[in-house]
C-alpha positions as CSV (number, residue, x, y, z in Angstrom):
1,X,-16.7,28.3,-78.2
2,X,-20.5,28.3,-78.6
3,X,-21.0,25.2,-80.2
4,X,-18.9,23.9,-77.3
5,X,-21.1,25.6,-74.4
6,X,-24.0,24.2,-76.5
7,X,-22.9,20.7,-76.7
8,X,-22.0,20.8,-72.8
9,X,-25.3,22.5,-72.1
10,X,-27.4,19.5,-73.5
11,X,-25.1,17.1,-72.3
12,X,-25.8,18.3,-68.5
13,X,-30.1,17.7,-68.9
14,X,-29.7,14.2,-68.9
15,X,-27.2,14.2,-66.7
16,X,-29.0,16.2,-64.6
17,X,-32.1,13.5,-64.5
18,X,-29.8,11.0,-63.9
19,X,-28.3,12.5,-60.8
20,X,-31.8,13.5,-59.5
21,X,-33.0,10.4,-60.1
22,X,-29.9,8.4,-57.8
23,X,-30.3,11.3,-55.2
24,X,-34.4,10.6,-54.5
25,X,-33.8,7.2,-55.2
26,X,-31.1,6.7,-52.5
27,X,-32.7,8.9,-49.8
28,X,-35.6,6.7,-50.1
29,X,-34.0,3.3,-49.5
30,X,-32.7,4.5,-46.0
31,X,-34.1,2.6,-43.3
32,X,-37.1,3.7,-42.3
33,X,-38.0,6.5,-44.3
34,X,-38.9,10.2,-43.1
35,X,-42.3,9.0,-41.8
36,X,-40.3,7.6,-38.8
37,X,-38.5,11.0,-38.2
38,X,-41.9,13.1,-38.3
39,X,-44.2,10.4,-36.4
40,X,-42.6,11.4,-33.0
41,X,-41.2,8.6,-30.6
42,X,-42.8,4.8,-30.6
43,X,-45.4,5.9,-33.5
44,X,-47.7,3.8,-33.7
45,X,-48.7,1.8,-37.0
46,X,-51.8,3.9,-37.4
47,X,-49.9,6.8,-37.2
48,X,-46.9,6.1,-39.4
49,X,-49.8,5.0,-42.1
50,X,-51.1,8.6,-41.7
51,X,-47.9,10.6,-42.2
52,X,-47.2,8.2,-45.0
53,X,-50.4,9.6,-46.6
54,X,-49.1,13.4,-46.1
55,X,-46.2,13.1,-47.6
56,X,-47.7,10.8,-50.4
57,X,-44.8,8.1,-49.9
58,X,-48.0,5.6,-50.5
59,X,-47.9,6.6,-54.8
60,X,-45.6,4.6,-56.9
61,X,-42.0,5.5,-56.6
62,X,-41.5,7.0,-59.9
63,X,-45.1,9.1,-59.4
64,X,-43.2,10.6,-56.5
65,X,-40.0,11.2,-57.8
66,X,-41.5,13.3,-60.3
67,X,-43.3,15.4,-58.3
68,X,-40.3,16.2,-56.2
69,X,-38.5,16.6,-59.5
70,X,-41.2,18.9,-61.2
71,X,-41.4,20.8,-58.0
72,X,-37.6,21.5,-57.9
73,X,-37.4,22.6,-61.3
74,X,-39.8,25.3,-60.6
75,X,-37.3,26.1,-57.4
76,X,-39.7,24.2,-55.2
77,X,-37.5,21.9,-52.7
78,X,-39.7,21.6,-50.1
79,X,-39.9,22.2,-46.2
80,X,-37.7,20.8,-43.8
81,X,-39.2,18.2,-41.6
82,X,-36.9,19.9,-38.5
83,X,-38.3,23.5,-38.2
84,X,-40.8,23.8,-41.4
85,X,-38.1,26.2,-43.2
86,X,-37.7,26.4,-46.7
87,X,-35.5,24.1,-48.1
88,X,-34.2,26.7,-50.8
89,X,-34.1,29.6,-48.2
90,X,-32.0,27.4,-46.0
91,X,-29.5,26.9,-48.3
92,X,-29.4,30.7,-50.0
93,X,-28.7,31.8,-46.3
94,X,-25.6,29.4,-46.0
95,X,-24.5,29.4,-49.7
96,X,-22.6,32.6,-49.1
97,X,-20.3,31.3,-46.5
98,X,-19.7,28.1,-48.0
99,X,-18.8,30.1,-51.5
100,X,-16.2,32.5,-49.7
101,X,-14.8,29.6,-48.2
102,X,-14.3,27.8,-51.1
103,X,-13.0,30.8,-53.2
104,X,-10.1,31.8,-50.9
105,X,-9.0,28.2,-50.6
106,X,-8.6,28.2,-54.5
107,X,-7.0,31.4,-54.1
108,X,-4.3,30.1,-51.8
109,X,-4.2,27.1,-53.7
110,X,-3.7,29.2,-57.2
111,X,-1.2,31.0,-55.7
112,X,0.9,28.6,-53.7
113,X,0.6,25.9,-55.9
114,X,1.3,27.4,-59.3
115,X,4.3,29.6,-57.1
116,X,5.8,26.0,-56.1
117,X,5.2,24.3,-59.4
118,X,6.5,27.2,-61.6
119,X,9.7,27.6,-59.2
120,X,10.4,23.7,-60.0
121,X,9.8,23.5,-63.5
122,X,12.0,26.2,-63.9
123,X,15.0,24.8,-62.3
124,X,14.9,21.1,-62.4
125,X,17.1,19.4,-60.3
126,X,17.6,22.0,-58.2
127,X,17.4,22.1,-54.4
128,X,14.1,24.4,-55.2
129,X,12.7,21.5,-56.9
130,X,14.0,18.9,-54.9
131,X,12.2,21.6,-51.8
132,X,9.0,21.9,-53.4
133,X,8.6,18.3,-54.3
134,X,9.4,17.5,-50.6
135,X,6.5,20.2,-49.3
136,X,4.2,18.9,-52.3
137,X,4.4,15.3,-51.0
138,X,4.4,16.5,-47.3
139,X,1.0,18.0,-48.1
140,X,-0.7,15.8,-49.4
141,X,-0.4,13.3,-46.7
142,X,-1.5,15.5,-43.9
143,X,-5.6,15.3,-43.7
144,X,-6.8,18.8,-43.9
145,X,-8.7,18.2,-40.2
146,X,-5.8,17.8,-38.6
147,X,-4.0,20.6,-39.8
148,X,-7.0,22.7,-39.4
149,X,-7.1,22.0,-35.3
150,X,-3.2,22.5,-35.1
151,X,-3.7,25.8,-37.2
152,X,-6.3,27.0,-34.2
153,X,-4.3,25.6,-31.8
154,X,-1.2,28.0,-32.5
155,X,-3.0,30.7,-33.8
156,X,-5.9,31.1,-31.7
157,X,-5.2,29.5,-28.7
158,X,-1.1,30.1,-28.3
159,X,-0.5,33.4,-30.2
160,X,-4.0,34.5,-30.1
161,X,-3.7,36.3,-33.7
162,X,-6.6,34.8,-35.4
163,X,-9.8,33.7,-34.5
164,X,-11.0,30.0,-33.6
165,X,-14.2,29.8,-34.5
166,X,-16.8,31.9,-35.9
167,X,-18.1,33.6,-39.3
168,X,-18.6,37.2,-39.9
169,X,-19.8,38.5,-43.3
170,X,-17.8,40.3,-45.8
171,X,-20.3,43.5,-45.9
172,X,-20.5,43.7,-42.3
173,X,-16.6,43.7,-41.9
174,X,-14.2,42.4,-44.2
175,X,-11.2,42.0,-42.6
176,X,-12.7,40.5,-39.6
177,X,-14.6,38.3,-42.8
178,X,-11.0,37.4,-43.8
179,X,-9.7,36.7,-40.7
180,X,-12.2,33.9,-39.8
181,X,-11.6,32.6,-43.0
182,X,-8.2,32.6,-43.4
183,X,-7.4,29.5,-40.9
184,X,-10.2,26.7,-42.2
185,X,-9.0,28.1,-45.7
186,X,-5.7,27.4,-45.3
187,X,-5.9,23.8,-43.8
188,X,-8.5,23.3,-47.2
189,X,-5.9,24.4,-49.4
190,X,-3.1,21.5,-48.0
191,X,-4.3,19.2,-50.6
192,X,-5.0,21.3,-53.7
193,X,-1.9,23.3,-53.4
194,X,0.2,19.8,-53.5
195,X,-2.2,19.1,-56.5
196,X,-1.7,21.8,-58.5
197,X,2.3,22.1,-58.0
198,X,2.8,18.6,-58.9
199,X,0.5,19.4,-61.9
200,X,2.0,22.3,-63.2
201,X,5.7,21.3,-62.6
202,X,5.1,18.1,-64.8
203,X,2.9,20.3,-67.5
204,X,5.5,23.5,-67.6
205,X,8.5,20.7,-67.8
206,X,6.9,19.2,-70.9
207,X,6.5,22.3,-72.6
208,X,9.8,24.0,-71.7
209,X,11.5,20.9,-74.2
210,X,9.0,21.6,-77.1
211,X,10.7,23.2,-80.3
212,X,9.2,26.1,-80.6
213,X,10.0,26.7,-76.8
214,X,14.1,26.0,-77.3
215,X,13.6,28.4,-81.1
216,X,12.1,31.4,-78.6
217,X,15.2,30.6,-76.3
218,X,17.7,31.1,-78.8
219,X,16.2,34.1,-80.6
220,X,17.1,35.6,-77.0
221,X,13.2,35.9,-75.7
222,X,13.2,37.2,-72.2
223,X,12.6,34.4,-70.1
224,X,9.7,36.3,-68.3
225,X,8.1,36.5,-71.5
226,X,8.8,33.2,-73.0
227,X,7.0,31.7,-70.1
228,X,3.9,34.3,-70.2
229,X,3.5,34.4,-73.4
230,X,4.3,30.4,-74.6
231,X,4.6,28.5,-72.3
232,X,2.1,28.8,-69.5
233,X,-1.2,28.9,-71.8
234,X,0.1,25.6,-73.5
235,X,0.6,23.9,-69.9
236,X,-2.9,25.6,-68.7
237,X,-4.6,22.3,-69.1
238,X,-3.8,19.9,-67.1
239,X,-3.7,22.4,-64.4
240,X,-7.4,23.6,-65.1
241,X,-8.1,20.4,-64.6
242,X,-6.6,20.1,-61.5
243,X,-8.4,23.1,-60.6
244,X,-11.4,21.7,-61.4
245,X,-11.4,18.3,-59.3
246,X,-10.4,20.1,-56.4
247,X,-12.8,22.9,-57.0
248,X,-15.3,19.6,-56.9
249,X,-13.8,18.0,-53.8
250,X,-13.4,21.2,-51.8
251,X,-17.8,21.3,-51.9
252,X,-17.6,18.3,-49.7
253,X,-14.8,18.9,-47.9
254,X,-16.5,21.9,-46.3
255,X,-18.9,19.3,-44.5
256,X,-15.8,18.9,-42.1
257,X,-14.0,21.9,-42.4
258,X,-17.8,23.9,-41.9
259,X,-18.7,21.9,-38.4
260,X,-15.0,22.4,-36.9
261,X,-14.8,25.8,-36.6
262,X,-18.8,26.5,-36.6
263,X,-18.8,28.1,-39.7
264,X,-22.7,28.5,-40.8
265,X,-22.8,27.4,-44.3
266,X,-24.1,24.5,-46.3
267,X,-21.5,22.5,-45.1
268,X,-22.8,22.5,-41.4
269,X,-26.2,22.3,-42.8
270,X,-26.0,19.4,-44.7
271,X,-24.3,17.4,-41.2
272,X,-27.3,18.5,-38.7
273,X,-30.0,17.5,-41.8
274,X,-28.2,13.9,-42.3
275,X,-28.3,13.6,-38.6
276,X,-31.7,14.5,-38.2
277,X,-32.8,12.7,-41.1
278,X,-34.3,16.3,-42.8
279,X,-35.0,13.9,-46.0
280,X,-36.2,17.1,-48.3
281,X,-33.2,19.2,-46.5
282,X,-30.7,16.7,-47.7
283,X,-32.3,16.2,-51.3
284,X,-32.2,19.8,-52.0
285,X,-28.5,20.4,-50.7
286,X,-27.4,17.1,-52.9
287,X,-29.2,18.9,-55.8
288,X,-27.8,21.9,-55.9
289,X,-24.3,20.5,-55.3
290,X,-24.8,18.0,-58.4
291,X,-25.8,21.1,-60.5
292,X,-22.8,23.2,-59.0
293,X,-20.2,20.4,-60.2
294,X,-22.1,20.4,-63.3
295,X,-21.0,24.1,-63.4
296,X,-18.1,23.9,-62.2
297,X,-16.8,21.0,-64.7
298,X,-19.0,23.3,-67.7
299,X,-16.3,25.9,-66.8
300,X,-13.2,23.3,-67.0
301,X,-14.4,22.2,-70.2
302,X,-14.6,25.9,-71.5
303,X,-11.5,26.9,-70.5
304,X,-10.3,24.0,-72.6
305,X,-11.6,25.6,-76.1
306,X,-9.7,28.7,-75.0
307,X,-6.1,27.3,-73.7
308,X,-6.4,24.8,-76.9
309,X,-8.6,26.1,-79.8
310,X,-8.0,22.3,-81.4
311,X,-11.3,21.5,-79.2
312,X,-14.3,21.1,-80.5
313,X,-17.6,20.6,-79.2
314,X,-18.7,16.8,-80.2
């Protein structure tokens, strides 16, 4: 296990400069640069020329990208261009929200989906697979948006049992924490809970027709144990993977899911700093979300060396 979190570990430095490298390097070639969003309205040459100078935009491109990237690694991101924050402090304060959000949809999605796959795989052919296939496929067509807005509109607006919009944090009051929570996590979670049924119906069905599966059988192994004990750590794989690209897509989706129901996390942060072209704001976000998929796929691939000990670190 530690020659594999080694192996990963200095896999992820150059990966990291690569992904740096495209993020400053992209930001840059937007049309006209973040001297035009600081100079005020109809700046003139003279004075696009001088905020250029600032900001140093007039070194060579690699000259700057290093000192942006030098400055990061020492947990330097900058100020915004909007209101002079810090870009680090800005996203500490709305990491929290976006995190909870994120964890409870992987929550519901862990327990829905591996509850709809298991009940399947169990009993194929049977009107509970042939139900959750339906409600798998049925979720994964429906864009997580829309069922967001027809969540609020039955539960906040109609029955009035749940909150429409809004964040309160966990120490202040957690239930009230879970109950603004609950309805943008729930619409998240369509997607990934289709995901990891159909995942872990086709993974547990592969493994219930191994040998050694049909020898536990017939030695009379209780089935609760059979698929504790054998069969779900041998289908863990595929559905850590699963896991794991939806753990990735869910850090965008909040972009969305954040600005529809006001939530103040990184999410909402990153729309108003694209929109106001807050160049260092959205550098530092797509930083730290590069590094957080790095982490995220780190723990994937670790969880592999412990549901398979076959894997080795190459």
């Amino acid at each position: 296990m530690l020659r594999l979190l080694g192996a990963r570990l200095l896999t992820m430095v150059p990966l990291l400069l690569v992904v740096s490298f495209l993020i400053y390097g992209l930001i840059a070639l937007v049309p006209g640069g973040p001297e035009t969003a600081l100079a005020g309205s109809n700046p003139t040459p003279e004075k696009l020329a001088m905020v250029r100078e600032q900001l140093g935009l007039n070194e060579p491109f690699l000259v700057q990208y290093w000192n942006w990237f030098s400055a990061a690694v020492q947990g330097d991101l900058g100020k915004s261009f909007v209101n002079g924050q810090s870009v680090w402090s800005a996203i500490a304060g709305g990491f929290p929200v976006t995190l909870s959000l994120v964890i409870l949809t992987l929550l519901i999605a862990a327990v829905l989906g591996l509850g709809l796959g298991l009940a399947a795989a169990l009993r194929p052919g049977s009107w509970i697979d042939r139900t959750a296939t339906v409600i798998a496929s049925l979720f994964m067509s429906l864009p997580y948006f829309w069922v967001g807005m027809m969540l609020v509109l039955v539960f906040a607006i109609d029955l009035r049992v749940l909150p429409a919009i809004g964040y309160v944090p966990f120490a202040q009051s957690p239930t009230d924490w879970f109950l603004h929570l609950i309805t943008p996590a729930f619409a998240l979670a369509i997607v990934p809970v289709a995901v990891v049924a159909r995942q872990t119906r086709a993974a547990v069905t592969g493994v219930m027709t191994e040998d050694y599966v049909r020898t536990a059988e017939a030695k009379g192994l209780r089935p609760v144990r059979l698929v504790g004990k054998h069969v779900l750590k041998n289908a863990a794989v595929p559905v850590v993977t699963a896991f794991g690209v939806e753990a990735n897509r869910l850090i965008g989706a909040t972009v969305v899911m954040e600005q529809l129901f006001a939530l103040p996390g990184v999410g909402k942060l990153t729309y108003f700093s694209v929109f106001s072209r807050d160049f260092p704001m959205v550098q530092g976000i797509l930083l730290i979300t590069a590094i957080l998929i790095m982490f995220v796929n780190l723990a994937v691939d670790l969880s592999y060396g412990y549901f398979n000990p076959k894997i080795k670190a190459t």
